[in-house]
C-alpha positions in Angstrom: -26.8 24.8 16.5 -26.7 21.6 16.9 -24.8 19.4 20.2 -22.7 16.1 20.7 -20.9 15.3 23.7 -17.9 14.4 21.4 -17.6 14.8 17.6 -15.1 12.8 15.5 -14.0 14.0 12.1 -12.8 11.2 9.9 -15.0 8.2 9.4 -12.2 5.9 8.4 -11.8 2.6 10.6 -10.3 5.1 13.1 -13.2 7.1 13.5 -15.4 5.0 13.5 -14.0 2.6 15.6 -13.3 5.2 18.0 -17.2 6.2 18.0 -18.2 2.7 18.4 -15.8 2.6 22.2 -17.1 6.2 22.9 -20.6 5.1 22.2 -20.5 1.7 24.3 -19.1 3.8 27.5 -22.5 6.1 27.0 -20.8 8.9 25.7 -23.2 10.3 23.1 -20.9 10.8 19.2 -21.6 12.1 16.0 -18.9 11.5 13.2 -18.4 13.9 10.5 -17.0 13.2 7.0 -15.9 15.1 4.3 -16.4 12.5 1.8 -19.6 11.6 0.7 -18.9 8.1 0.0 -16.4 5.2 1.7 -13.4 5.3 -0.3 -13.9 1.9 -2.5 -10.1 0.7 -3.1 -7.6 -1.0 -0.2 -5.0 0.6 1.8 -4.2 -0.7 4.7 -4.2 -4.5 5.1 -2.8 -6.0 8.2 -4.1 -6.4 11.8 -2.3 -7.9 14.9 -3.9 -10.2 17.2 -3.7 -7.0 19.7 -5.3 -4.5 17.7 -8.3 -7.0 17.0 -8.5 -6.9 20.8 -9.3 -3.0 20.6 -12.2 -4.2 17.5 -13.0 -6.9 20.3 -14.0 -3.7 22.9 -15.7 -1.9 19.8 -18.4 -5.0 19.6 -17.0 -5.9 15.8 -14.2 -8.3 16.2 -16.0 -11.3 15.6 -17.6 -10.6 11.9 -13.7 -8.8 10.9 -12.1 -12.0 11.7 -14.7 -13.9 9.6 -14.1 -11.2 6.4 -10.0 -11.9 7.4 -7.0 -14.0 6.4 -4.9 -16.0 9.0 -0.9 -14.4 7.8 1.1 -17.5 7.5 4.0 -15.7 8.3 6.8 -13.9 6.5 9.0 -15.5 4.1 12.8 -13.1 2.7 12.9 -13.7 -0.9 16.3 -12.4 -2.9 16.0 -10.9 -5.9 15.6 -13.5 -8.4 12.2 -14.3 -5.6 14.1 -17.3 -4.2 13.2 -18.2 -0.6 16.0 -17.1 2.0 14.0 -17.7 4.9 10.8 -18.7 6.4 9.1 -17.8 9.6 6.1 -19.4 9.7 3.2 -18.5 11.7 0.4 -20.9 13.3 -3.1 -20.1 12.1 -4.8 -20.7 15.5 -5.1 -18.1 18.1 -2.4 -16.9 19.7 -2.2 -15.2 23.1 -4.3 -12.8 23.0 -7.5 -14.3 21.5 -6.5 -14.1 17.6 -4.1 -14.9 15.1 -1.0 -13.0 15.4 -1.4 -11.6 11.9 -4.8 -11.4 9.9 -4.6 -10.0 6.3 -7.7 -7.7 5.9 -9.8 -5.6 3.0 -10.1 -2.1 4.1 -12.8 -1.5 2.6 -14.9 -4.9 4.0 -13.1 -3.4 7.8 -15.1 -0.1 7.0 -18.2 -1.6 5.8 -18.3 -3.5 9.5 -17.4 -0.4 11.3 -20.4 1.6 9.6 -22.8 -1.4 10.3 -22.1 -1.6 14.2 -22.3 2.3 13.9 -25.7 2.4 12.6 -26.7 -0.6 14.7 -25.7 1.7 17.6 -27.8 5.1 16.4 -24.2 6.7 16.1 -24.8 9.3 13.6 -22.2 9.8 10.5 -22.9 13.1 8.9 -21.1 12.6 5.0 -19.9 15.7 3.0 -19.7 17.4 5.5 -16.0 19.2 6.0 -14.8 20.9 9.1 -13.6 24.3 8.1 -13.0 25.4 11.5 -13.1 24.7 15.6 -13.4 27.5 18.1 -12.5 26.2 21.9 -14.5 27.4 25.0 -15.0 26.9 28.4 -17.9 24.7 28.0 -16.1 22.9 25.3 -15.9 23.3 21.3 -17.6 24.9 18.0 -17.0 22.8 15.1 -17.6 24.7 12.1 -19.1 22.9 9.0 -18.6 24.5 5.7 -21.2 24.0 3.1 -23.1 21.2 4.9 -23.8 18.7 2.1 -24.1 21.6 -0.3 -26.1 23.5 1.7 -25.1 26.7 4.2 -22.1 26.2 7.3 -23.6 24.7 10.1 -22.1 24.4 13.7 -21.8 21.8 15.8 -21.2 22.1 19.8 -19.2 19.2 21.8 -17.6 18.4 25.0 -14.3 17.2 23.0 -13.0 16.5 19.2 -11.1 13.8 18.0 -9.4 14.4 15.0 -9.3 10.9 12.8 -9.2 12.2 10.0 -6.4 11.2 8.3 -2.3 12.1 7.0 -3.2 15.5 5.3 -5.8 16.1 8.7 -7.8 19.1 8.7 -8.0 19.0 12.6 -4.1 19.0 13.2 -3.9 22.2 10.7 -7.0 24.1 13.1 -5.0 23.4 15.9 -1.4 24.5 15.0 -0.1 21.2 15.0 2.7 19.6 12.5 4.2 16.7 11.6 8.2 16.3 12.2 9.9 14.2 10.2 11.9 10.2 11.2 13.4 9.8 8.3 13.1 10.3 4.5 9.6 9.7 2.7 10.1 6.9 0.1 8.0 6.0 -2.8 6.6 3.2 -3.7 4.3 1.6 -6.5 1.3 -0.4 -5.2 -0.6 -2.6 -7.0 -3.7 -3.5 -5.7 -4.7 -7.0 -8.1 -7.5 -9.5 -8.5 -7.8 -12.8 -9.6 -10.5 -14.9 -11.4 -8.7 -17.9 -10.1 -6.9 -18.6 -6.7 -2.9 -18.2 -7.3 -1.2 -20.7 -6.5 1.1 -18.8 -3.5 1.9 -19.4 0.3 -0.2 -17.7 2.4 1.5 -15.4 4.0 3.8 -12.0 3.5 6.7 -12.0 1.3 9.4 -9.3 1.2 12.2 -8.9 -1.6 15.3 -8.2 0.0 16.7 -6.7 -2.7 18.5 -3.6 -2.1 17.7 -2.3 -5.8 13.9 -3.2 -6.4 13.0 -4.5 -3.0 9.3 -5.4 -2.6 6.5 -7.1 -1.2 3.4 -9.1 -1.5 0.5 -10.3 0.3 -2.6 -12.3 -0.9 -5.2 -10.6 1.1 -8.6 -11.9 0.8 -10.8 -14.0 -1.5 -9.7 -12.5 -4.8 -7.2 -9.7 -3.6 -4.2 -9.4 -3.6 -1.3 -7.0 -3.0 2.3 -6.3 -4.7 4.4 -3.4 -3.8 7.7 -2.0 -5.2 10.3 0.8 -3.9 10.3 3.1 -7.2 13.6 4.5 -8.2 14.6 7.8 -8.6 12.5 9.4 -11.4 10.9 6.4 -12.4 7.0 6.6 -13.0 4.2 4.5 -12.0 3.4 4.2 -16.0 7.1 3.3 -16.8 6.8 0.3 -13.2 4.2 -0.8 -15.1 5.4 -2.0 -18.6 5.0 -5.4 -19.2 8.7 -6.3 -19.2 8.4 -4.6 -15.1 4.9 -6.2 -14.5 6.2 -9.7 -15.6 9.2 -9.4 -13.0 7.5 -7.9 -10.2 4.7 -10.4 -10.5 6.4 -13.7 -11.1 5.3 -16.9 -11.3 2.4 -15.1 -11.6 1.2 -14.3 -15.6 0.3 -10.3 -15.6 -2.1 -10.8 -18.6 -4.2 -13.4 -16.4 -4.8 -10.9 -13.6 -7.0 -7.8 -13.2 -5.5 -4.7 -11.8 -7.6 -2.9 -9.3 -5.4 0.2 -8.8 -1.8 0.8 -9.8 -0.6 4.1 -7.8 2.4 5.6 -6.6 2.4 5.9 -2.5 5.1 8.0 -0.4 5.5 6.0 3.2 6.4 8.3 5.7 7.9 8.6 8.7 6.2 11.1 10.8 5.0 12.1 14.5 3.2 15.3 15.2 4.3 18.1 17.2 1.2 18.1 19.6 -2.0 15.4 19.7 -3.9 17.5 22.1 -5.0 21.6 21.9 -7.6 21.2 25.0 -10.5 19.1 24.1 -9.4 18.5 20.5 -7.1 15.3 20.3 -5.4 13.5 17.4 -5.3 10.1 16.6 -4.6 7.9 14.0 -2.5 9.0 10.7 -3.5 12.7 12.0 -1.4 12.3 15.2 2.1 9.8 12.9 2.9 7.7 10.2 5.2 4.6 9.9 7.1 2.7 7.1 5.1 -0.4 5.7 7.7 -2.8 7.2 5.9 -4.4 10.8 2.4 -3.7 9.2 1.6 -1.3 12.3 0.2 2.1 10.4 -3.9 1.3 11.0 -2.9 -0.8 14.2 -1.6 2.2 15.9 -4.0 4.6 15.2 -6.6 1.8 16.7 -4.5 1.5 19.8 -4.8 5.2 20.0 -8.5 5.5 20.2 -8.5 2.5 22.4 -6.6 4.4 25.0 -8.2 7.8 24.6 -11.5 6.6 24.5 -11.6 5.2 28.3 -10.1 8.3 29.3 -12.1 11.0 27.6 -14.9 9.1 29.0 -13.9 9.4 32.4 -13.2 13.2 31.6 -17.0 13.6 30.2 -18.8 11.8 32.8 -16.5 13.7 35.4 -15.2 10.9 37.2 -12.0 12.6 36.1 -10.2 15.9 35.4 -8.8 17.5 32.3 -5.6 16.1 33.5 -6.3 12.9 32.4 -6.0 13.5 29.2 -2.6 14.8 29.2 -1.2 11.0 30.0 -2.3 10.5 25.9 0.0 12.1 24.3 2.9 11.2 27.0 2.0 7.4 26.6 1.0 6.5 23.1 4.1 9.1 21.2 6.5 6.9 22.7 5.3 3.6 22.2 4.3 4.9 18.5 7.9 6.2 17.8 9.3 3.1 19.1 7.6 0.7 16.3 8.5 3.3 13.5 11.8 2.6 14.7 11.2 -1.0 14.0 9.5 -0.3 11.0 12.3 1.8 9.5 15.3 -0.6 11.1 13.3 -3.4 9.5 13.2 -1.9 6.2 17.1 -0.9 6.1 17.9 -4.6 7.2 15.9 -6.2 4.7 16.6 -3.9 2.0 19.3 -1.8 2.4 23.4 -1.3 2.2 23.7 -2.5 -1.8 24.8 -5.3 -3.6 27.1 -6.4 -0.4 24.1 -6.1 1.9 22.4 -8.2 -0.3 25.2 -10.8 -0.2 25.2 -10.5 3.8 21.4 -10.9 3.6 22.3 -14.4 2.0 25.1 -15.1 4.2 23.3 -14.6 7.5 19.9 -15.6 7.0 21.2 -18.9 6.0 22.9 -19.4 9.4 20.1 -17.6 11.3 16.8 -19.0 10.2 16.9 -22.6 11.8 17.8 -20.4 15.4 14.1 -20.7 17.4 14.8 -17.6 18.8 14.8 -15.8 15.7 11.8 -17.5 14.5 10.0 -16.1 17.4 11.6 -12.9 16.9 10.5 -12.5 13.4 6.6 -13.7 14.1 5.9 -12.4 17.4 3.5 -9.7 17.5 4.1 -8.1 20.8 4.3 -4.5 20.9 6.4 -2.4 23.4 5.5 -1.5 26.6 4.3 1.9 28.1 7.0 3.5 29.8 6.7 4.3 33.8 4.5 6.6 34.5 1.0 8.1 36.3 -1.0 5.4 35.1 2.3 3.0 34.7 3.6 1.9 37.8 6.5 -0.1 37.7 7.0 -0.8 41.9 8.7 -4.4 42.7 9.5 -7.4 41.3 6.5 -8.1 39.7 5.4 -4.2 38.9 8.8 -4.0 37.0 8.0 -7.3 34.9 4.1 -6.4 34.4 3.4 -3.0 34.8 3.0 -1.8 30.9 2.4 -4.9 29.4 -1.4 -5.7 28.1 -2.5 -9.1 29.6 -2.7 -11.6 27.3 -6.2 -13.1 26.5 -6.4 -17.0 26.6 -9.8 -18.5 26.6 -10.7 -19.0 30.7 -14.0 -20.8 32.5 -16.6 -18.8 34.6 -19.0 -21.6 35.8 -17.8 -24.0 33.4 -18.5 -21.8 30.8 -16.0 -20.6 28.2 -15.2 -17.0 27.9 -12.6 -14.3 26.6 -10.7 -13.1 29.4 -12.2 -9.1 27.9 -15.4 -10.2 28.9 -14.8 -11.1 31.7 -12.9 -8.2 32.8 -15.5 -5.9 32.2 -15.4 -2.1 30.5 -13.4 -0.6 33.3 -10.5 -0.8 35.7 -10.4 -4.7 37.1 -8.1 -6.8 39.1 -6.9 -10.1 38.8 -5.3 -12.3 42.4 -3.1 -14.9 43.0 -5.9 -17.6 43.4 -7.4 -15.8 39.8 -10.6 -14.1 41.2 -11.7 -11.2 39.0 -12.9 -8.1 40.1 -14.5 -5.6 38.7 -14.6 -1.4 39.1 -18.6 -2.5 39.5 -17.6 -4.2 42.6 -18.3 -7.6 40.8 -16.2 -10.6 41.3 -15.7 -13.7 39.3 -13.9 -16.8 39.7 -11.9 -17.4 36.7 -10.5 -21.0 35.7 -7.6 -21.0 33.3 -7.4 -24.8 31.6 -4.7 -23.9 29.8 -2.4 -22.2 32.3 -1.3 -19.4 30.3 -3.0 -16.8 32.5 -1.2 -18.5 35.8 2.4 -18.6 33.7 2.2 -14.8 32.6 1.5 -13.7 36.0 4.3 -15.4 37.1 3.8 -15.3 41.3 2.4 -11.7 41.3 -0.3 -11.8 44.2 -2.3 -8.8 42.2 -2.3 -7.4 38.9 -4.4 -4.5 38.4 -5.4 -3.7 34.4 -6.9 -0.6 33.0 -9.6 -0.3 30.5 -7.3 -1.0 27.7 -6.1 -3.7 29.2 -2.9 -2.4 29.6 -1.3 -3.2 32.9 -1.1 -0.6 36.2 0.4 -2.2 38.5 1.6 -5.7 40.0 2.7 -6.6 43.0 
């Protein structure tokens, strides 16, 4: 029988992302996947200047933003693809390090992950499929059926993360289900490439069009992605006819384009039941599932491992209890149920409420877009909060204002030399003071020079802010 501190099943960008944070905390990992090779075609596409942060603390962000696309923005198109609104985006970094949006292929994102994983002796064990998990006091027995054709194996580890996906193997073995938000809707995506760049804006665009709403995204070098709400009955094969295609795709000629994949996709709108069944965990689209509409589905299963990862590390090494790990669930459901909700208020907004919704859509966007306020509103990439609670602690003025929030990451000096504000916090708890001296869980202190003032401006007067290893914010005061 084999051993491995902690064993992930799924070896998707969750996976192995999380494997690559386990991994640079010490923790020995081993991944195990069912498939035996990376799936080859695109599925997600969009990351947030927040989420790189998490690929920033997995070592990878660098060579994902050089494979990415700076998102423009969004532009509302009606149904005749006539521009209702703009909200443009600036291609620089915003305040956490990146561009707000970055358009990305999956597959390229996977190919990074698997790199740094091998670069890190992390081993990912493919065709192998867990077929059962037996919990003990010492930990748990992962049960491998037909180990890359061969006989079931079993595997021993401290803990199990389940990344492995919507239809997850590890959320059945536990007893968990999913509970449904709202009502699955189908969609056809295309998934296109071009011999020539096409001549379109940069950034997302979304039909509001309450009968064939829809969207599209150039995504990188040749790719590029168009998506349309199916009706009821109506087939991928009969979304497809030329007469369809033509529509869907316009300006752009159907007959000069190569179709990569052409498939019908249900978006969901899901949360399981339970993440955690002792040391087995879910994360990713194994623990919920959002609505295409604020681009969030692979960013919140990254923000999930980003949090776990710290804390089942803590758990492993024994700086902490079991107990720990029951703040996982009780922080990330909330905040992931809260941008569902955004996803699926989005989505009715922009294409709901028939042929009069469309002619409010009209009405209002042409009175609203020149307002700054929604601008910002409609390119800002700020998530929610974490609500109050053990590792939350909203006390005071400046507690209630910070505590929650991640701490934004502008480019700051230590000893005249540039740095990302990650770096120089360090891989565990740190706090920042008034006069913007860093210190370290290591007992380290730095002096921190902010040229730009953004750090000074967000803290606002606090005399303290205290940030965990996600860099979510504990406390102020």
């Amino acid at each position: 029988m084999s051993a491995a501190p902690v064993v992930v099943v799924g070896a998707g960008p969750v996976g192995l992302t999380a494997a690559l944070l386990l991994a640079r905390r010490g923790v020995d990992v081993r991944v195990l996947e069912k498939h035996r090779e990376p799936y080859p075609l695109p599925r997600a596409v969009h990351l947030d200047d927040e989420v790189f942060r998490v690929l920033q603390a997995a070592g990878v962000a660098d060579t994902v933003l050089a494979r990415s696309r700076p998102m423009a923005g969004l532009r509302l198109l009606d149904g005749g693809h006539r521009v209702l609104a703009e909200f443009a985006r600036h291609p620089d970094a915003g305040p956490h390090g990146f561009p707000q949006g970055s358009l990305v292929h999956q597959p390229d994102l996977e190919a990074v992950l698997a790199a740094a994983a091998a670069d890190a002796g992390i081993a990912v064990d493919r065709g192998a499929e867990v077929t059962g998990l037996r919990q003990e006091p010492e930990g748990v027995t992962v049960t491998v059926g037909s180990w890359n054709g061969g006989r079931d194996r079993s595997v021993r580890a401290g803990a199990v993360l389940g990344c492995d996906g919507a239809n997850s193997t590890v959320r059945e073995l536990i007893g968990a289900a999913m509970r449904d938000l709202g009502t699955p809707d189908r969609w056809l995506v295309l998934d296109v490439r071009s011999p020539v760049e096409l001549p379109v804006w940069p950034g997302a665009h979304q039909v509001c069009d309450s009968r064939k709403p829809a969207t599209f995204m150039p995504v990188t070098g040749d790719r590029y992605r168009w998506e349309r709400r199916l009706g009821p009955g109506e087939t991928v094969a009969a979304a497809t006819a030329p007469d369809r295609l033509a529509a869907l795709l316009a300006p752009v000629d159907p007959a000069k384009v190569e179709f990569a994949r052409s498939v019908e996709y249900t978006f969901r709108a899901q949360v399981a039941d339970r993440w955690r069944d002792g040391r087995v965990l879910l994360a990713g689209d194994a623990a919920h599932l959002s609505p295409p509409f604020v681009g969030q589905g692979l960013g919140l299963g990254l923000r999930d491992v980003h949090q776990l990862c710290w804390k089942l590390a803590a758990v492993l090494s024994g700086d902490a209890d079991d107990a720990l790990l029951d703040t996982y669930q009780a922080e990330r459901e909330p905040h992931a149920r809260a941008l569902i909700r955004v996803a699926q208020l989005l989505g009715a907004l922009m294409t709901g409420g028939g042929r009069s919704g469309d002619a409010v859509r009209r009405s209002v966007l042409a009175a609203v877009r020149r307002i700054p306020a929604v601008a910002r509103l409609a390119t800002d990439s700020t998530t929610p909060p974490l609500r109050h609670g053990p590792l939350v602690e909203r006390r005071g003025r400046a507690g209630r204002r910070l505590a929650g929030t991640l701490v934004p990451q502008p480019e700051v000096l230590v000893d005249g030399r540039p740095c990302r504000l990650d770096d120089v916090l360090g891989a565990g708890y740190a706090e920042i003071t008034a006069g913007l001296l860093v210190r370290r869980a290591d007992g380290t202190e730095l002096q921190v020079e902010d040229p730009t003032g953004a750090l000074r401006r967000w803290m606002g007067g606090a005399s303290m802010v205290r940030i965990r290893p996600d860099r979510v914010v504990r406390s102020a005061r």
